[in-house]
Biopython code that builds the backbone (N, CA, C, O; Angstrom):
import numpy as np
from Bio.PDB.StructureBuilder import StructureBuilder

atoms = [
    (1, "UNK", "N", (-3.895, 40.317, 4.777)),
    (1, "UNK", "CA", (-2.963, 39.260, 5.095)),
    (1, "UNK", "C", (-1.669, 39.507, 4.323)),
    (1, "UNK", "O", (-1.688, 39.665, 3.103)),
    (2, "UNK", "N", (-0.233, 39.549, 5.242)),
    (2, "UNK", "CA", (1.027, 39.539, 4.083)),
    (2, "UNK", "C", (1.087, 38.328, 3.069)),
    (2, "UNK", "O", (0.250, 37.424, 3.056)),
    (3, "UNK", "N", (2.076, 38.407, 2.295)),
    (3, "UNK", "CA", (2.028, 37.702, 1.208)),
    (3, "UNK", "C", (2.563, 36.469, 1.745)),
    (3, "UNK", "O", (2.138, 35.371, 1.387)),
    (4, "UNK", "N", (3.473, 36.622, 2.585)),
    (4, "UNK", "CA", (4.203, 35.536, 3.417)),
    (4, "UNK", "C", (3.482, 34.716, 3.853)),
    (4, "UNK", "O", (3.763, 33.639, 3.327)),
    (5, "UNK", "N", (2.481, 34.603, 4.720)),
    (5, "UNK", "CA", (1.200, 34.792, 5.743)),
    (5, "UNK", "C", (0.553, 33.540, 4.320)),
    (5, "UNK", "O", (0.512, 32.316, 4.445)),
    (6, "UNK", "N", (0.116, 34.357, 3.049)),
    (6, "UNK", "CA", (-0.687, 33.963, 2.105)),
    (6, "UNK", "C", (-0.322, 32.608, 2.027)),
    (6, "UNK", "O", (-0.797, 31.558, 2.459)),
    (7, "UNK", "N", (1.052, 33.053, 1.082)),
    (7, "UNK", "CA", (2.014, 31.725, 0.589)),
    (7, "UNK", "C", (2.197, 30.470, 1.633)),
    (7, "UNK", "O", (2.213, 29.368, 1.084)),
    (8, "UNK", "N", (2.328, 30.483, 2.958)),
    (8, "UNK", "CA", (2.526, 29.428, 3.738)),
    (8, "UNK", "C", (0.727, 29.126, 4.172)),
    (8, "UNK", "O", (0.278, 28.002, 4.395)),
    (9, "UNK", "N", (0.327, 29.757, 4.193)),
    (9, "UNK", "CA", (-1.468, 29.181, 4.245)),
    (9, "UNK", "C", (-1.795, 28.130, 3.031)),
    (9, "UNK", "O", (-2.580, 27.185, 3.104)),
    (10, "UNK", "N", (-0.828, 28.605, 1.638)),
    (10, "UNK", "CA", (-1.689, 27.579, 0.476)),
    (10, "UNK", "C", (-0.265, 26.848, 0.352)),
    (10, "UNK", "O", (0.107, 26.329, -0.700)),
    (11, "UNK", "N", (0.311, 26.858, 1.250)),
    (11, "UNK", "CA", (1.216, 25.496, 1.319)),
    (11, "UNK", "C", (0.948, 24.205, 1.964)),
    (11, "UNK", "O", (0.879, 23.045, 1.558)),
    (12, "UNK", "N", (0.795, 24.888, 3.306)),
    (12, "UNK", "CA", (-0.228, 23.962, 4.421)),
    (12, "UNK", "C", (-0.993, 23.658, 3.763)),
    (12, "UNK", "O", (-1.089, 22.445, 3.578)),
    (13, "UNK", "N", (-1.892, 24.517, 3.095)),
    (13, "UNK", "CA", (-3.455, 23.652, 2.541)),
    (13, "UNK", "C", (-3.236, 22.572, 1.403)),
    (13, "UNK", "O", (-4.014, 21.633, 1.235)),
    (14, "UNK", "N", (-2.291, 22.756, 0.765)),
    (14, "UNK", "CA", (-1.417, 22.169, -0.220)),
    (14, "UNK", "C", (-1.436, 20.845, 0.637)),
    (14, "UNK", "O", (-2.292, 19.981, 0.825)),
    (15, "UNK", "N", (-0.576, 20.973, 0.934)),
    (15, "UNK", "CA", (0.424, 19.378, 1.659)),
    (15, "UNK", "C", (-0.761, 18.722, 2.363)),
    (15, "UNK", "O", (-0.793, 17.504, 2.184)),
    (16, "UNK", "N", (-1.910, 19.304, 3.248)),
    (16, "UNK", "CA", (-3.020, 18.817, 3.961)),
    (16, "UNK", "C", (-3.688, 17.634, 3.030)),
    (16, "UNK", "O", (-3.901, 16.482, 3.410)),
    (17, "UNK", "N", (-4.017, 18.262, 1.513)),
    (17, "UNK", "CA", (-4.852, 17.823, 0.536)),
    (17, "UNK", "C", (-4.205, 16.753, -0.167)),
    (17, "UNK", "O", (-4.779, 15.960, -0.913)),
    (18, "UNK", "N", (-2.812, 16.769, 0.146)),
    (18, "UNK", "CA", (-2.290, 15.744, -0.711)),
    (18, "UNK", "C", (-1.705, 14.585, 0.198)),
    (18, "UNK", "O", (-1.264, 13.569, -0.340)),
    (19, "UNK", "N", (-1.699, 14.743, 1.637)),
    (19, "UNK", "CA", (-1.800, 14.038, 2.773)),
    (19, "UNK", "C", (-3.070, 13.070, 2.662)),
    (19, "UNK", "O", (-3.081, 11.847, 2.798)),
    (20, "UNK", "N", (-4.138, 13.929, 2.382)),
    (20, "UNK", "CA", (-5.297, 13.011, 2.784)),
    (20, "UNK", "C", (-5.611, 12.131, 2.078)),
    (20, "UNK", "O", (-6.142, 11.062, 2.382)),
    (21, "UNK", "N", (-5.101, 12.779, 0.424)),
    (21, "UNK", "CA", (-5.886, 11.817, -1.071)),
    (21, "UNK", "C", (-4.283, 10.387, -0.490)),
    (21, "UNK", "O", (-4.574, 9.275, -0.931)),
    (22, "UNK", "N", (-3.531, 10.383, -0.055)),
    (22, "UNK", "CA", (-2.858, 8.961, -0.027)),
    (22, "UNK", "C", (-3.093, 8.353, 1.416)),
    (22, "UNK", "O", (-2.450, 7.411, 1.879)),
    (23, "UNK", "N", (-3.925, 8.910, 1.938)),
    (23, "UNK", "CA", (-4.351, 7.830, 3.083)),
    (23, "UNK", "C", (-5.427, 7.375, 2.688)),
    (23, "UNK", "O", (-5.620, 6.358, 3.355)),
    (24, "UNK", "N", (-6.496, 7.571, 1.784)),
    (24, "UNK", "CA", (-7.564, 7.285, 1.387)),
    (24, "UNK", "C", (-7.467, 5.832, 1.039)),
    (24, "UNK", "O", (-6.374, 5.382, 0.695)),
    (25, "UNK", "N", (-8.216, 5.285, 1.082)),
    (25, "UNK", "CA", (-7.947, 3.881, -0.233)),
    (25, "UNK", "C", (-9.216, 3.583, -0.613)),
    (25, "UNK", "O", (-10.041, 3.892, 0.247)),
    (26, "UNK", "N", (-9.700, 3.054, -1.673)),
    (26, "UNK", "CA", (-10.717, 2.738, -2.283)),
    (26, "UNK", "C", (-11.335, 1.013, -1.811)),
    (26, "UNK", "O", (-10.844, 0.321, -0.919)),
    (27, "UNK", "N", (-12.406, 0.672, -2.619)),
    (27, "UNK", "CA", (-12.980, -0.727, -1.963)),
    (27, "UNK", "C", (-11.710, -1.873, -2.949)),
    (27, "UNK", "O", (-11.147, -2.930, -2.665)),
    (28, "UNK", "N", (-11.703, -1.100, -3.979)),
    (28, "UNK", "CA", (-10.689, -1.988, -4.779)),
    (28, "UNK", "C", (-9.369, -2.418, -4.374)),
    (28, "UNK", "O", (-8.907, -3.544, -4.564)),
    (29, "UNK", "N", (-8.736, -1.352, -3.746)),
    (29, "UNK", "CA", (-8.085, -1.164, -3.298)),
    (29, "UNK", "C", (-7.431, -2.474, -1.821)),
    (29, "UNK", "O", (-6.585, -3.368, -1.853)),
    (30, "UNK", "N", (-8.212, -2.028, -0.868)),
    (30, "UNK", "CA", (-9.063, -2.637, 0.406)),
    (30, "UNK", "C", (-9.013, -4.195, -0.071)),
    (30, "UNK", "O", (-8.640, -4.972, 0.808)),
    (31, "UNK", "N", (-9.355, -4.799, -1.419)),
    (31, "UNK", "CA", (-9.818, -5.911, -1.670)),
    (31, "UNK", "C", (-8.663, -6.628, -2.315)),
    (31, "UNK", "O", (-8.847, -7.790, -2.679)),
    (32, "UNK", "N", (-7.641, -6.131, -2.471)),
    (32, "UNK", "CA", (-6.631, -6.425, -3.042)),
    (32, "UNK", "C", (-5.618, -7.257, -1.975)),
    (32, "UNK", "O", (-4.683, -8.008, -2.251)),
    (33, "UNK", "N", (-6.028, -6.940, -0.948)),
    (33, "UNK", "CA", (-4.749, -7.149, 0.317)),
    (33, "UNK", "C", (-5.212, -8.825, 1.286)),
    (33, "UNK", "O", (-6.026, -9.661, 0.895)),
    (34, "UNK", "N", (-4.725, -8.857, 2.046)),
    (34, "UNK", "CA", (-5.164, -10.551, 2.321)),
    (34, "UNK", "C", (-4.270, -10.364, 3.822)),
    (34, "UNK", "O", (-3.637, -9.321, 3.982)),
    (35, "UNK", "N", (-4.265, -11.124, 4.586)),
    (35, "UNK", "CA", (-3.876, -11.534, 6.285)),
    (35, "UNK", "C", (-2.733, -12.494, 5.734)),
    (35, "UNK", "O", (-2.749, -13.115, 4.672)),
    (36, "UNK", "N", (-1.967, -12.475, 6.483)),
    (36, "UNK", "CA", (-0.511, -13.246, 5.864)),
    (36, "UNK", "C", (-0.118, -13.860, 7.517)),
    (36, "UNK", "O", (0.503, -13.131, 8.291)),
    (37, "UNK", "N", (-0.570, -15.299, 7.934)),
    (37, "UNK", "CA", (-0.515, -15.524, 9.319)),
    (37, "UNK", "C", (1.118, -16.176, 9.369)),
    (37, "UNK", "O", (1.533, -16.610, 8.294)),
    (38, "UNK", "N", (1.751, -16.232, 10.186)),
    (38, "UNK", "CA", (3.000, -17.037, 10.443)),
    (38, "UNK", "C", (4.041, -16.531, 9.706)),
    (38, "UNK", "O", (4.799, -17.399, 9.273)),
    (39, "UNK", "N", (4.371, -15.165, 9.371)),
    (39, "UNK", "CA", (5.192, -14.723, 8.728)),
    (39, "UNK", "C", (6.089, -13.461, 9.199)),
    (39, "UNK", "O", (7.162, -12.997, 8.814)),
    (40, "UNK", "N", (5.013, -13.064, 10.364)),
    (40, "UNK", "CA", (5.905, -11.756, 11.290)),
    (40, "UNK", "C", (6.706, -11.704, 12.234)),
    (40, "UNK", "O", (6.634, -12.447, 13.213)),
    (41, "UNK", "N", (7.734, -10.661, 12.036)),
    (41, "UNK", "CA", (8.616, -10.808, 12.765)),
    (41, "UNK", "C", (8.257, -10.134, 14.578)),
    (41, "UNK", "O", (7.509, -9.165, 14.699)),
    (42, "UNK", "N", (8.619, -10.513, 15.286)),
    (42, "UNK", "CA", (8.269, -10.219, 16.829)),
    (42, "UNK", "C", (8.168, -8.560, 16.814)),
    (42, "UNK", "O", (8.982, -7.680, 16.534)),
    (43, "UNK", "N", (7.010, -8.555, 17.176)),
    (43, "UNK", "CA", (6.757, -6.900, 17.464)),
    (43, "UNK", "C", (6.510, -6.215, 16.176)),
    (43, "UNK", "O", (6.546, -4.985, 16.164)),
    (44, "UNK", "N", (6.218, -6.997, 14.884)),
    (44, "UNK", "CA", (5.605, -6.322, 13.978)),
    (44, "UNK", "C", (4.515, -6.575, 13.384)),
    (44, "UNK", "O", (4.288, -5.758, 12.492)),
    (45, "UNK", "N", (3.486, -7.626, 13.541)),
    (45, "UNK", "CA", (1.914, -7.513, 13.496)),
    (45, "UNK", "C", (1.324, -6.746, 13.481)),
    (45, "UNK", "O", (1.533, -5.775, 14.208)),
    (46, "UNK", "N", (0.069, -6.831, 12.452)),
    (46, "UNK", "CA", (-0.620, -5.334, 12.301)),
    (46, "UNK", "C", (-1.529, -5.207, 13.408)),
    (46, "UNK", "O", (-1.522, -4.116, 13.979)),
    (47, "UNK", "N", (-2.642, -6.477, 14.008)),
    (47, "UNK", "CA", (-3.185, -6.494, 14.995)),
    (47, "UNK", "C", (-3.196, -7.557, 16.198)),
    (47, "UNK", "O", (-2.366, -8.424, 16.471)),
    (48, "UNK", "N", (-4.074, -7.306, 16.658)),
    (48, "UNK", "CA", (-4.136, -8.677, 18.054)),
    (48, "UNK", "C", (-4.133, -9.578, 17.574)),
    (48, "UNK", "O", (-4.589, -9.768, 16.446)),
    (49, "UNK", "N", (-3.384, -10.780, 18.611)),
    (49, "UNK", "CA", (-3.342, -12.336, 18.482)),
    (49, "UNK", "C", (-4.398, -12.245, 19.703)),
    (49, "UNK", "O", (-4.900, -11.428, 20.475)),
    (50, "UNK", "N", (-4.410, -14.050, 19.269)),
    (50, "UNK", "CA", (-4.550, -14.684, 21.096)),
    (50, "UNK", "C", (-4.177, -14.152, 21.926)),
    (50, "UNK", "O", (-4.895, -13.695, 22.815)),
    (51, "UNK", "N", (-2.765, -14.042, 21.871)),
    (51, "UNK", "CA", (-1.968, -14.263, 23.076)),
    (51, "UNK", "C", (-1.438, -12.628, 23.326)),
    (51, "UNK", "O", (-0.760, -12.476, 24.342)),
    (52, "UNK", "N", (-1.637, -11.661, 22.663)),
    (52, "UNK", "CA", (-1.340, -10.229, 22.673)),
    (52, "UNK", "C", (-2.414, -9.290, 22.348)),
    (52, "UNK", "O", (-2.832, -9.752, 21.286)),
    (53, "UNK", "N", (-3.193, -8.138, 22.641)),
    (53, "UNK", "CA", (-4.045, -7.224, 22.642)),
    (53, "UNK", "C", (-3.664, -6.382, 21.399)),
    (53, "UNK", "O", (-4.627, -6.121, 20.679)),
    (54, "UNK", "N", (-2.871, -6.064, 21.131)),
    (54, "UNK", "CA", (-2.731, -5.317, 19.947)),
    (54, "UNK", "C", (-1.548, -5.133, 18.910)),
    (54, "UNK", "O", (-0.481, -5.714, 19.105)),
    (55, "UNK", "N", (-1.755, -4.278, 17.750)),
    (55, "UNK", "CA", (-0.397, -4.606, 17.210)),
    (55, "UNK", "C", (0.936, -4.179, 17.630)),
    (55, "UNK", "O", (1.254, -3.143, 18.213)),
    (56, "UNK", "N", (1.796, -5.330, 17.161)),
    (56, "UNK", "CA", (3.092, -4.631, 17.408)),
    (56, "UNK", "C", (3.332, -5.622, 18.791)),
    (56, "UNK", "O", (4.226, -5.415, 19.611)),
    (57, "UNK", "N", (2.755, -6.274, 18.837)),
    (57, "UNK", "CA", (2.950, -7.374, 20.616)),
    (57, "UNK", "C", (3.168, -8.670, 19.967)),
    (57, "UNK", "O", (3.436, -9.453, 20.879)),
    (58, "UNK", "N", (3.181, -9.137, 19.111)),
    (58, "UNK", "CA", (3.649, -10.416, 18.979)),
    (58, "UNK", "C", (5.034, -10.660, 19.749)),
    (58, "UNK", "O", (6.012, -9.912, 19.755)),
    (59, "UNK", "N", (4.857, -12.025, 20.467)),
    (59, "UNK", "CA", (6.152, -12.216, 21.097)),
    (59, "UNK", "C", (7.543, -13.034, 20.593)),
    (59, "UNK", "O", (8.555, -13.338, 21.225)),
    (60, "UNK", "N", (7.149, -13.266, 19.141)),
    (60, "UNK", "CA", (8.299, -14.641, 18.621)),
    (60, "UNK", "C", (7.990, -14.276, 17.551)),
    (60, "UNK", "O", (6.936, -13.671, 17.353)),
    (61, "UNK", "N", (9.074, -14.644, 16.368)),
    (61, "UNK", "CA", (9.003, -14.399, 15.308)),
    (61, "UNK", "C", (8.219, -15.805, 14.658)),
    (61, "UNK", "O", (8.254, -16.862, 15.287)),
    (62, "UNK", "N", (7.687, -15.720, 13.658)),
    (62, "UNK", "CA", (6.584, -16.461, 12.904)),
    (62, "UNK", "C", (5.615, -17.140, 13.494)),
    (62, "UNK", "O", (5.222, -18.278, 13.241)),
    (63, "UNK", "N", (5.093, -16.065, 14.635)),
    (63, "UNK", "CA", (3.990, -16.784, 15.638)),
    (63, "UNK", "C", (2.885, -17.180, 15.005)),
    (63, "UNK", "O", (2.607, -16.324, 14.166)),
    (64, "UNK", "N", (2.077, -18.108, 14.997)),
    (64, "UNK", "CA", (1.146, -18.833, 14.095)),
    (64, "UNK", "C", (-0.142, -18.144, 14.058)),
    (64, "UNK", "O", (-0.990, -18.481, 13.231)),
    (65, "UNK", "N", (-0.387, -17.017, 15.062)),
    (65, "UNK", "CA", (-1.488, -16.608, 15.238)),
    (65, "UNK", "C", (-1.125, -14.785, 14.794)),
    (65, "UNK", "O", (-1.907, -13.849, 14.626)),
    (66, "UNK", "N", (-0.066, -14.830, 14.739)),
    (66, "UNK", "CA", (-0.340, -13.084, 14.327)),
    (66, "UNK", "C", (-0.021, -12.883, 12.605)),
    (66, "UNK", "O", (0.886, -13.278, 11.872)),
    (67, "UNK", "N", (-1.115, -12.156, 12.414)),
    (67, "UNK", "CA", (-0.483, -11.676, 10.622)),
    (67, "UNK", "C", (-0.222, -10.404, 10.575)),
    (67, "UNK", "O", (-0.349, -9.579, 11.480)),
    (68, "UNK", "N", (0.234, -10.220, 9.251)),
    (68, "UNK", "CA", (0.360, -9.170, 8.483)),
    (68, "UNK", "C", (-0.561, -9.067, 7.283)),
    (68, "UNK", "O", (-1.113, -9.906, 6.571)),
    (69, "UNK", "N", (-0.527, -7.598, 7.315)),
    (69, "UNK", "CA", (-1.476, -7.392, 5.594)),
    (69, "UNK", "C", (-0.856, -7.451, 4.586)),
    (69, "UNK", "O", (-0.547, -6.322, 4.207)),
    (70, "UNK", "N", (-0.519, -8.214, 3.962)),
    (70, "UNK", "CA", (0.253, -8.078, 2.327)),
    (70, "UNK", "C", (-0.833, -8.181, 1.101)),
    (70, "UNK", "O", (-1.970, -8.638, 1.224)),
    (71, "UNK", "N", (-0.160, -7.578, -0.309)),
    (71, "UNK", "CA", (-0.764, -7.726, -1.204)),
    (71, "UNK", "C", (-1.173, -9.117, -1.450)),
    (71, "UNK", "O", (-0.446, -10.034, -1.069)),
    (72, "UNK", "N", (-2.955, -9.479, -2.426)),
    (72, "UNK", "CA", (-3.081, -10.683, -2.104)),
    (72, "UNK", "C", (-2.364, -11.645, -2.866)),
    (72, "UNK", "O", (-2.205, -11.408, -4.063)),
    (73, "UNK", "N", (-1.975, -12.529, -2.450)),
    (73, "UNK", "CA", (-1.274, -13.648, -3.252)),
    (73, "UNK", "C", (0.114, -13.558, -3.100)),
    (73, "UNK", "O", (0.836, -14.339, -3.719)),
    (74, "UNK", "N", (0.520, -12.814, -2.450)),
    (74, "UNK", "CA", (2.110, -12.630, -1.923)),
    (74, "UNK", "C", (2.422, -13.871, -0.936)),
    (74, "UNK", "O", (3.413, -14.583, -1.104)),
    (75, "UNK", "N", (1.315, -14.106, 0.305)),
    (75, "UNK", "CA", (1.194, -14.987, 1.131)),
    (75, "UNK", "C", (1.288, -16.147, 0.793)),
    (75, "UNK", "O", (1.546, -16.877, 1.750)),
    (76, "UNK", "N", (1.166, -16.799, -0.423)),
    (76, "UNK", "CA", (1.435, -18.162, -0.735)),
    (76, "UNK", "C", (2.942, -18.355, -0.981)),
    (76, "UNK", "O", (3.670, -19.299, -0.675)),
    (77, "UNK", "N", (3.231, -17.113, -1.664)),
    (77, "UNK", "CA", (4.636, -17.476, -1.928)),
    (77, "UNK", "C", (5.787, -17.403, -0.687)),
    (77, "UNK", "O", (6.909, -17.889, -0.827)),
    (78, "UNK", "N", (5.329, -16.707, 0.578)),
    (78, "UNK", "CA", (5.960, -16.724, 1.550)),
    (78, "UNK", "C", (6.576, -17.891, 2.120)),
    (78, "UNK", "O", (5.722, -18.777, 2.124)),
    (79, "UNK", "N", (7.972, -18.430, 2.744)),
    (79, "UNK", "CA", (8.044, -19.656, 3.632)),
    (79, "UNK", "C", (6.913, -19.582, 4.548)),
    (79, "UNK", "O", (6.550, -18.406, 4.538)),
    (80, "UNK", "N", (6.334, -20.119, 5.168)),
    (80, "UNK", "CA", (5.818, -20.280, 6.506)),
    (80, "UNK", "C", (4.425, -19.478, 6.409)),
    (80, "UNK", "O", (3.738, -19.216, 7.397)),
    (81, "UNK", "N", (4.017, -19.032, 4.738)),
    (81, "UNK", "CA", (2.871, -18.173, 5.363)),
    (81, "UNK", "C", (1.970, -19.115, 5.484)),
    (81, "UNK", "O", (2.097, -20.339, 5.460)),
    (82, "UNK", "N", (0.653, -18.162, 5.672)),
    (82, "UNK", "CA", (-0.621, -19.296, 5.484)),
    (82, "UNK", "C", (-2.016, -17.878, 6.114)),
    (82, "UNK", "O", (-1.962, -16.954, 6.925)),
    (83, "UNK", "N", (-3.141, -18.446, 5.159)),
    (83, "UNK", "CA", (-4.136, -17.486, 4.794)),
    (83, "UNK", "C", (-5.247, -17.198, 6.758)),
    (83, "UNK", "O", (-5.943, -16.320, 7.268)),
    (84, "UNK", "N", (-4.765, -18.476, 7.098)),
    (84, "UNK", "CA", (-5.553, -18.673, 8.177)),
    (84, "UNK", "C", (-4.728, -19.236, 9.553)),
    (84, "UNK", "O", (-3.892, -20.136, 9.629)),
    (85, "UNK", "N", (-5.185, -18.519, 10.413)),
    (85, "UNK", "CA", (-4.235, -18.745, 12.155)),
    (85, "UNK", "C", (-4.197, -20.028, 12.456)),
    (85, "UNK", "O", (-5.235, -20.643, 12.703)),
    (86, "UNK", "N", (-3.315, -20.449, 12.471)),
    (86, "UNK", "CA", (-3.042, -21.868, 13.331)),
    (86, "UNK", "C", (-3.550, -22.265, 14.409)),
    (86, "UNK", "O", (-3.216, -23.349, 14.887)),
]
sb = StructureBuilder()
sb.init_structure("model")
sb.init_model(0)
sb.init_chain("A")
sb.init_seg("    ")
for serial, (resi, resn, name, xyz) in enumerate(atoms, 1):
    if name == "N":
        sb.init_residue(resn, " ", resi, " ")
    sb.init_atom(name, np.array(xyz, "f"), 0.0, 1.0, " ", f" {name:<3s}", serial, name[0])
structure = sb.get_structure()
C-alpha cells in the first residue's frame, strides 16, 4: 500500500472513531434530558404530535402538543413550557 493510500486510511479510521464516541450517549446521560411541551417553534419538534406524524411538522409556533428535548430543568424556566402535552 503507498504511504498516501496508508495516511488517508488512518485518517478516515480516525475521524470514523471519533464520529461514533460523540453520538454515543450513556444512561446518565439519556436521563438528564426531559420533553419541553409548548415551547417549539413551527417545524422544529423533535417528534410526532397529534396533529403531525413526525418531527419537524409542527404547524404553529408553541403548539401545546409538540416538544422538544432540553436539558432537565431548563423547561420550567421556559415562558410557555410545561413537562406534559396539553
Amino acid at each position: 500500500m503507498k504511504k498516501t493510500n496508508l495516511a488517508v486510511a488512518a485518517a478516515v479510521t480516525g475521524l470514523l472513531a471519533v464520529g461514533a464516541t460523540t453520538l454515543t450517549t450513556t444512561p446518565a446521560q439519556a436521563a438528564e434530558k426531559e420533553k419541553c411541551y409548548g415551547v417549539v417553534k413551527a417545524g422544529k419538534n423533535d417528534c410526532a404530535t397529534a396533529t403531525s406524524s413526525c418531527a419537524g411538522t409542527s404547524t404553529k409556533d408553541a403548539q401545546k402538543d409538540a416538544f422538544v428535548v432540553v436539558p432537565k430543568g431548563l423547561c420550567d424556566r421556559l415562558v410557555g413550557g410545561s413537562g406534559t402535552a396539553s
